[in-house]
SERO-4910 file (N, C-alpha, C, O; in steps of 0.05 Angstrom, whole numbers):
BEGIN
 pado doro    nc1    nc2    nc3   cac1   cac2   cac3    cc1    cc2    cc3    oc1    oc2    oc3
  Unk    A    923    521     75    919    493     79    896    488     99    886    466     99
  Unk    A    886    510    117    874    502    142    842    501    119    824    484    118
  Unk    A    846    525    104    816    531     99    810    509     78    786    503     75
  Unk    A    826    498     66    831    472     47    805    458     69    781    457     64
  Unk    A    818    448     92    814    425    108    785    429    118    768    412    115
  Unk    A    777    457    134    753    465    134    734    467    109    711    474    110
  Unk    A    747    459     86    719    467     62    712    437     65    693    428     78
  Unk    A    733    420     49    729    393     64    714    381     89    701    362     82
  Unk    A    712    385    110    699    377    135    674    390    122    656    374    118
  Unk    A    670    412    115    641    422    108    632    405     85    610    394     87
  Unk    A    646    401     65    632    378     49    623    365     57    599    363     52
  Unk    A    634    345     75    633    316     81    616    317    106    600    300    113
  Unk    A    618    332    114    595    345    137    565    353    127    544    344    137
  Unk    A    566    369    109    539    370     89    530    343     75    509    331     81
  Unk    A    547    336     56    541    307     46    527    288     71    503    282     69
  Unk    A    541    281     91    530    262    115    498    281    118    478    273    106
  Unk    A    499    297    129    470    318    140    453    307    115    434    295    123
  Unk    A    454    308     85    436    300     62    419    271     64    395    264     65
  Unk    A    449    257     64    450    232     71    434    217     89    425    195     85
  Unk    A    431    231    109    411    233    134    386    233    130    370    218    139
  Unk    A    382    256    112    351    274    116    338    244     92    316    233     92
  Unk    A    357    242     76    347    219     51    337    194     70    314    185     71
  Unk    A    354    187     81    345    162     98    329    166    110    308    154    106
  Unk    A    331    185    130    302    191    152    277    196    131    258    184    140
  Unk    A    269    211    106    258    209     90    249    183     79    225    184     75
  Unk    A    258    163     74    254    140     55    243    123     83    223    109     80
  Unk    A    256    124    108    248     96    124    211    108    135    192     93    137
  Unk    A    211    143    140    189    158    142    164    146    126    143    136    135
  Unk    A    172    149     98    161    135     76    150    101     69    133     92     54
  Unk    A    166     92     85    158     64     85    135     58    106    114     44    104
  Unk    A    146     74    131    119     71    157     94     80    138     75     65    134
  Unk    A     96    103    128     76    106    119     55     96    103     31    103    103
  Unk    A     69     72     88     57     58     66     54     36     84     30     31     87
  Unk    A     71     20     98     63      2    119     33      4    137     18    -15    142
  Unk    A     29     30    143      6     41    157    -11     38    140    -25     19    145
  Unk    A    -19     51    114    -41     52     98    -36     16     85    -54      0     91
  Unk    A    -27     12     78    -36    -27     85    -43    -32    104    -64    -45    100
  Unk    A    -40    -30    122    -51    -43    148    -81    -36    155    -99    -50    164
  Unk    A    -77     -6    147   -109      7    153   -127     -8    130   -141    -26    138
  Unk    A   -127     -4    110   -142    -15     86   -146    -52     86   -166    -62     77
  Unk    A   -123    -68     98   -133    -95     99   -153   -100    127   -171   -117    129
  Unk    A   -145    -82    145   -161    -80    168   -191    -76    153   -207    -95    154
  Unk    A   -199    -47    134   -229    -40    144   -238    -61    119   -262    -62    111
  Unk    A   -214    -80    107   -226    -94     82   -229   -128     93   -237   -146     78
  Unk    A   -223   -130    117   -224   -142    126   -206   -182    108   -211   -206    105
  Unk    A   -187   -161    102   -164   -178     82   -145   -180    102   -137   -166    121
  Unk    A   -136   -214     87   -108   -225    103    -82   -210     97    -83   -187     90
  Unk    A    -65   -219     99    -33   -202     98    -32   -201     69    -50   -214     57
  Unk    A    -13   -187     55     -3   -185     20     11   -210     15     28   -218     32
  Unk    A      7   -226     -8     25   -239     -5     51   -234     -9     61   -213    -15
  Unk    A     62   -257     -5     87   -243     -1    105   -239    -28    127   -228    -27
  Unk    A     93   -247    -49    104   -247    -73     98   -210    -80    112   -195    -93
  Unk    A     78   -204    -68     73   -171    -83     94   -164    -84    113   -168    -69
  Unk    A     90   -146   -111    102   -125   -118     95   -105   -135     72   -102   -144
  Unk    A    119    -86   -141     99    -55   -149     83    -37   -128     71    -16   -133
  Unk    A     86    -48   -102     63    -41    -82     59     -9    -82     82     -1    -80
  Unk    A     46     10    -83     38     29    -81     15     29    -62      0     10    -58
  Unk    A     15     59    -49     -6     63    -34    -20     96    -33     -5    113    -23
  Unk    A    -39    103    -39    -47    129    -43    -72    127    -18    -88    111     -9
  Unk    A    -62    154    -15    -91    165     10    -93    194      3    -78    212     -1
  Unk    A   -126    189      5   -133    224      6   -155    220     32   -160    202     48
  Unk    A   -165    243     27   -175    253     50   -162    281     67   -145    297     60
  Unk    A   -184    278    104   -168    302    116   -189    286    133   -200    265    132
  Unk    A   -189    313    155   -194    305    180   -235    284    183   -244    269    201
  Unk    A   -247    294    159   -278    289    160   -276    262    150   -294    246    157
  Unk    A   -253    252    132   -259    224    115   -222    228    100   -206    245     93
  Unk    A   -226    198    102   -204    173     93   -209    160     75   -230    149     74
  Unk    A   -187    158     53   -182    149     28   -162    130     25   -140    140     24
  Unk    A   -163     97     22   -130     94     14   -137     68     -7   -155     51     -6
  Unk    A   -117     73    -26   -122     69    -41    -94     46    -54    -80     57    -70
  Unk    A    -87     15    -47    -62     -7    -47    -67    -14    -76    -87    -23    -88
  Unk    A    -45     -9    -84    -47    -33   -111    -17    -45   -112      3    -34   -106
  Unk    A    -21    -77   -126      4    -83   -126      7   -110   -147    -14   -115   -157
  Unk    A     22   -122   -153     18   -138   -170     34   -168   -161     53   -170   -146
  Unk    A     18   -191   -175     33   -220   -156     22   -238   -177      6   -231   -194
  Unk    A     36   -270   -169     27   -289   -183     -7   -295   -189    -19   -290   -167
  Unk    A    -27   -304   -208    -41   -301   -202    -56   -323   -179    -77   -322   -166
  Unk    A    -31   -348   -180    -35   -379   -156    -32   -360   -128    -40   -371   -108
  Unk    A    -24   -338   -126    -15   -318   -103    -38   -300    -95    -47   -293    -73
  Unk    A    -45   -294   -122    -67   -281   -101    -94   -300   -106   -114   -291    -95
  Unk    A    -98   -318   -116   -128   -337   -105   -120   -344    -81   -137   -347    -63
  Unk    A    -94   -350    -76    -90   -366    -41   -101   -332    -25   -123   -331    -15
  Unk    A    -91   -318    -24    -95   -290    -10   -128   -287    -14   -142   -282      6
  Unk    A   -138   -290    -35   -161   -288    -33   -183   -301    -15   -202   -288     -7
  Unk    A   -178   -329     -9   -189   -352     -2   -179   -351     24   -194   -365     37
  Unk    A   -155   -341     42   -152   -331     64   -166   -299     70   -165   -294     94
  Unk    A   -175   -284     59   -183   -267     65   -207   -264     76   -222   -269     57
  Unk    A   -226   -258    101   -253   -259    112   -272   -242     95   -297   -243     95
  Unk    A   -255   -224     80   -271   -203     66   -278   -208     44   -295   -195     32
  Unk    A   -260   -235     28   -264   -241      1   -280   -266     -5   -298   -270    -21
  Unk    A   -266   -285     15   -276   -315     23   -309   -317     21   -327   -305     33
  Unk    A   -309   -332      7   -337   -339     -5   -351   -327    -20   -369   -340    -31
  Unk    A   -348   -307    -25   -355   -284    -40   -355   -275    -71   -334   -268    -82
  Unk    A   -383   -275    -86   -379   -280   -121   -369   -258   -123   -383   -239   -115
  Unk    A   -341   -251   -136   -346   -230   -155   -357   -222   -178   -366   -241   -191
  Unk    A   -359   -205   -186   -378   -183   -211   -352   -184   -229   -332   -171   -222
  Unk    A   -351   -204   -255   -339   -205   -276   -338   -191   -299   -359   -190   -311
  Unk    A   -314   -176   -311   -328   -156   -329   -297   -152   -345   -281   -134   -339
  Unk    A   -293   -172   -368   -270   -162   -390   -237   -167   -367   -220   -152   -360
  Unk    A   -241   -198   -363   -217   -204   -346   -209   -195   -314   -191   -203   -299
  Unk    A   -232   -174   -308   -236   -157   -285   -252   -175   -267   -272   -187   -274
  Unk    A   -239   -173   -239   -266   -181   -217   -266   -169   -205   -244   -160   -198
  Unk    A   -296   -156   -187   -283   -138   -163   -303   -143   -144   -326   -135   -150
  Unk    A   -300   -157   -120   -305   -157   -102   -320   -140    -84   -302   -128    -71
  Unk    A   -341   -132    -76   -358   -113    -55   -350   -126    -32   -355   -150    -34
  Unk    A   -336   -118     -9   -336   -126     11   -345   -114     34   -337    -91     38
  Unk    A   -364   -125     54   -373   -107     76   -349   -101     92   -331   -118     98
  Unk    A   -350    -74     99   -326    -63    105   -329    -66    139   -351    -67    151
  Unk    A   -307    -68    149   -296    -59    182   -287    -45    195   -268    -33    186
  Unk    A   -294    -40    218   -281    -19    239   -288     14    224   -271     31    218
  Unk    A   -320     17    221   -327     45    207   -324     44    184   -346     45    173
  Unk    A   -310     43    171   -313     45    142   -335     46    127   -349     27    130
  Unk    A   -346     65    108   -365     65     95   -361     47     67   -380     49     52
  Unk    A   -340     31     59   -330     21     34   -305      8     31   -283     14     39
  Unk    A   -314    -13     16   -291    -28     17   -290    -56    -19   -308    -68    -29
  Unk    A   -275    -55    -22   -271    -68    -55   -241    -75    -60   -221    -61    -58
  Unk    A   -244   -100    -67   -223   -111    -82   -220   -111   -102   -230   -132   -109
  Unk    A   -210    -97   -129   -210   -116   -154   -185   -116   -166   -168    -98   -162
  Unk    A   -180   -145   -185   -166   -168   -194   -165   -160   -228   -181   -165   -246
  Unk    A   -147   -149   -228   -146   -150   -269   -129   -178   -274   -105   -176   -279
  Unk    A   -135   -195   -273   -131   -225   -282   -106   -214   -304    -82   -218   -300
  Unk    A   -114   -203   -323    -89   -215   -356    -61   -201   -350    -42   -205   -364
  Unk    A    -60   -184   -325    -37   -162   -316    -24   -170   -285     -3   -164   -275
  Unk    A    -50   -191   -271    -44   -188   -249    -41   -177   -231    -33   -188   -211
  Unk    A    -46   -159   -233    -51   -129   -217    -83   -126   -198   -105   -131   -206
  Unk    A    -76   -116   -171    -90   -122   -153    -99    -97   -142    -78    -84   -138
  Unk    A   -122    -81   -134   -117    -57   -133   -149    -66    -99   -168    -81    -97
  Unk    A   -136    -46    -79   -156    -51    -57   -163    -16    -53   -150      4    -56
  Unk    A   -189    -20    -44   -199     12    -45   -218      9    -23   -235     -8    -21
  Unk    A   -212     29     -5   -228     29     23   -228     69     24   -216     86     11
  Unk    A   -251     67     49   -251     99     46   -274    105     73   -297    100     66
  Unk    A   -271    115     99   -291    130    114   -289    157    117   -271    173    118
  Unk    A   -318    155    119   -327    189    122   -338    195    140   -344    218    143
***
């Protein structure tokens, strides 16, 4: 009966320890993507996401010589012209039209060698690309 009770505590003791590492994993995961938004609206010199995004993804490459990150996400399209039209980096600024596509050249900030918005209008889908070296 005892060893019954000890396999048990080890279950439920293992399960909790998983349980753990998953969460500390996933909240790890969110700073992370929180960070690479933040860095990329910074050197793009873009206002906050709206708040409707979704799908948000965030990719970075790079290493210690140069930085990559790379947001895409998807929103109303009344959602993102307001985002756009608050943004310092987009605001006023013609985009280069090409098959429902716009994309934005933006002079980039705080070092950055690059910085671009573009807008697939028929999907909604918003994709920001920044990168120093």
């Amino acid at each position: 009966m005892r060893d019954n009770r000890r396999l048990v505590l080890a279950i439920l003791a293992a399960g909790l320890g998983a349980a753990l590492l998953v969460a500390g994993a996933t909240a790890w995961l969110r700073h992370r993507d929180r960070q690479g938004v933040a860095v990329a609206r910074e050197w793009a010199r873009l206002a906050q996401l709206p708040a409707s995004a979704a799908n948000l993804t965030v990719r970075r490459a790079g290493g210690m010589f140069a930085r990559e990150f790379v947001v895409t996400f998807n929103a109303p399209l009344l959602d993102i012209n307001a985002w756009l039209a608050r943004s310092p980096g987009t605001r006023g600024r013609t985009p280069r039209i090409e098959d429902g596509t716009e994309t934005y050249r933006i002079r980039p900030a705080r070092g950055a060698q690059f910085a671009e918005v573009v807008v697939h209008r028929p999907s909604r889908a918003v994709r920001i690309r920044v990168y120093w070296s």
